[in-house]
C-alpha positions as CSV (number, residue, x, y, z in Angstrom):
1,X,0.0,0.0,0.0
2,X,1.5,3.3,-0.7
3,X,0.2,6.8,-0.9
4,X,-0.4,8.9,-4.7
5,X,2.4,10.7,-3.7
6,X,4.9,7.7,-3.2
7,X,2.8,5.9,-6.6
8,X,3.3,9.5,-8.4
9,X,7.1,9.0,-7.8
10,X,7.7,5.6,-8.7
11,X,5.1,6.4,-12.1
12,X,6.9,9.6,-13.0
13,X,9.2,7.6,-15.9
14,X,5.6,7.2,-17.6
15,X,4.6,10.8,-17.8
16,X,2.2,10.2,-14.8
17,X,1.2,13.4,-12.9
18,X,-1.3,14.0,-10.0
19,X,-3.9,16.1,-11.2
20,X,-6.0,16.1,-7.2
21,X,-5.9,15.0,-4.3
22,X,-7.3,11.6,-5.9
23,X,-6.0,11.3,-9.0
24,X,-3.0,10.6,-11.1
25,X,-3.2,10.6,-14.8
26,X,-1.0,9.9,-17.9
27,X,-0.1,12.7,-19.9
28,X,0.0,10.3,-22.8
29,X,-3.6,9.6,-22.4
30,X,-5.1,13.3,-22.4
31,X,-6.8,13.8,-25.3
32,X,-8.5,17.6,-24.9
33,X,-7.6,20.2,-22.5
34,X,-9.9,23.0,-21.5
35,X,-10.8,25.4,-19.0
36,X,-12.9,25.4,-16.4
37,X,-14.7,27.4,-13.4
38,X,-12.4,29.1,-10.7
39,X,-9.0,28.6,-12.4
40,X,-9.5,24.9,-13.0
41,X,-8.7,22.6,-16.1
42,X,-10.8,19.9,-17.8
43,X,-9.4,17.0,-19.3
44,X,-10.4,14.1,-21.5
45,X,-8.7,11.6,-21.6
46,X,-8.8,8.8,-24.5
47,X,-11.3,6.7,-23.2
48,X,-13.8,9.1,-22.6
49,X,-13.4,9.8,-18.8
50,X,-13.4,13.3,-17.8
51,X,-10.9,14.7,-14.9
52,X,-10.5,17.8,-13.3
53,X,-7.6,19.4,-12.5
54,X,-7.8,21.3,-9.1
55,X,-6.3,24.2,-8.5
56,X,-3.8,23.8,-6.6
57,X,-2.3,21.2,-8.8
58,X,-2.8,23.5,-12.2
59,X,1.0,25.0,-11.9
60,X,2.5,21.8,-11.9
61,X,0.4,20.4,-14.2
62,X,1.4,23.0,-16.8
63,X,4.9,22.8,-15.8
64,X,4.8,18.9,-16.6
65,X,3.1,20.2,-20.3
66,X,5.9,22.6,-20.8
67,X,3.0,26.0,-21.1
């Protein structure tokens, strides 16, 4: 059992990123990016499934994009 944070480090070779406090997501698998309410992002990934990227992770989520 290990925490995102320990899983984002040890996934970080396969462009994996944590996006909330719940999620981690493949930057390989994002398939549209766009904005949303109160500085937030919305993305959809290949198979459909939409995520949202908090705020507080939107920084280094666009770091990890290179924008």
């Amino acid at each position: 059992k290990h925490t995102l944070y320990e899983l984002e480090d040890m996934l970080k070779q396969f462009q994996v990123i944590r996006v909330g406090k719940s999620y981690l997501v493949n930057l390989y698998k994002i398939k549209q990016i766009q904005s949303g309410l109160n500085a937030k992002l919305e993305l959809t990934l290949t198979d459909g499934t939409m995520v949202e990227v908090s705020r507080s992770y939107v920084k280094r989520f666009k770091d990890a994009l290179g924008i």
